[in-house]
N, C-alpha and C positions, 0 to 999 in steps of 0.2 A: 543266685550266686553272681559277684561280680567277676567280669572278665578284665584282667590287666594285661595291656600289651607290652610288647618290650621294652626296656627301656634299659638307661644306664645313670648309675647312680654317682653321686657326687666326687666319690673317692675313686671311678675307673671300674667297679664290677657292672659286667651285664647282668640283666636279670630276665630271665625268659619270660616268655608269655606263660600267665595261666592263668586262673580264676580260682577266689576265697572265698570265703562265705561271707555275705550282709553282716554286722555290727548285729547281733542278739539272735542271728538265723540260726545258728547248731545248736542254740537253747533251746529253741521253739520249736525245728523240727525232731530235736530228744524227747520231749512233749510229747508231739505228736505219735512219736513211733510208742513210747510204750502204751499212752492210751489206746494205738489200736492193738499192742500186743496183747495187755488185758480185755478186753474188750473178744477177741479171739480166743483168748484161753477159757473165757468165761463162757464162752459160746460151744466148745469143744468138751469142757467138763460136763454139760448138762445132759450126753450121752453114752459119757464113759466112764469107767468105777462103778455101776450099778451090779447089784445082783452077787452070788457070789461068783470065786471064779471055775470058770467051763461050764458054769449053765445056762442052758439060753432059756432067752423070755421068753413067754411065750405071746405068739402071733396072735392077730386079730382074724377073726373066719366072717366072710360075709354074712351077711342073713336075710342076702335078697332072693328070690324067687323067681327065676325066668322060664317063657315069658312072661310079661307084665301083663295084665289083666284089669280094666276100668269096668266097674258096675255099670251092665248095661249097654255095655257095647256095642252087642251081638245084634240088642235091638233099639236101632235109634228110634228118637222122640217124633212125633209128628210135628210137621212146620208148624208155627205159631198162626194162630187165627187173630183177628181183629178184635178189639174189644168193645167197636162200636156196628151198631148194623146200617148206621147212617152218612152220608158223606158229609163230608167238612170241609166248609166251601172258607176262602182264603180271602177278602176284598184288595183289591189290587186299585190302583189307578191304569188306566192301559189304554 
């Protein structure tokens, strides 16, 4: 928005301070507003009107089982052994 300051115009009237909209700005932000009005009502419909009315839908029920349980658990694995019986020597400059 632009801001006008006071001023007095040719023929003797003052004219207060205020501010107008930019040249094309209330087009643009009418624009704007309905695309987000649509945009909201489209977003608002996709949960309401369903079903007939006063029945409810009905809910999701879990179908997990606690506690959680891993194969195995109770007896862990033995450490990992080596798969070679020989050392493995490394040449180095040193």
């Amino acid at each position: 928005m632009v801001a006008v300051k006071e001023y007095e115009r040719a023929d003797g009237t003052k004219v207060s301070a205020h501010s107008r909209w930019a040249p094309g700005g209330r087009r643009e932000m009418t624009t704007l507003a309905v695309i987000a009005l649509v945009v909201l009502g489209f977003g608002s419909s996709q949960t309401s009107g369903q079903g007939e009315p006063g029945r409810q839908d009905p809910q999701p029920k879990t179908t997990a089982e606690y506690p959680v349980k891993f194969p195995g658990w109770d007896k862990p694995q033995p450490a990992p052994k080596p798969t070679v019986s020989y050392p493995i020597r490394f040449d180095h400059d040193g």
